[in-house]
C-alpha positions, 0 to 999 in steps of 0.5 A: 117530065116533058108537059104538052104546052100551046103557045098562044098569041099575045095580040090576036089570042089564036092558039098557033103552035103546040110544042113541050117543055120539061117542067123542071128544068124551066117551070117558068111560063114559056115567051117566045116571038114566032110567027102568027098567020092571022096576023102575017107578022112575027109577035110574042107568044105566050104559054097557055094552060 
């Protein structure tokens, strides 16, 4: 089953993109780097709930 995820920025804290995940194949918490453009920079963003 695919679940809505937001993905929010480590050092800024916006919530940027909103993507999905199947929560069984990775049940774990998402770690990407993408893009902020608050920040203009590429930064770590994590899964939020």
């Amino acid at each position: 089953m695919r679940i809505k995820i937001h993905l929010k920025c480590s050092s800024c804290g916006s919530q940027n993109y909103l993507t999905s995940k199947n929560t069984k194949n990775h049940p774990d918490r998402i770690e990407v780097l993408k893009y902020c453009p608050k920040e203009r920079k590429v930064t770590l963003h994590l899964e939020s709930k």
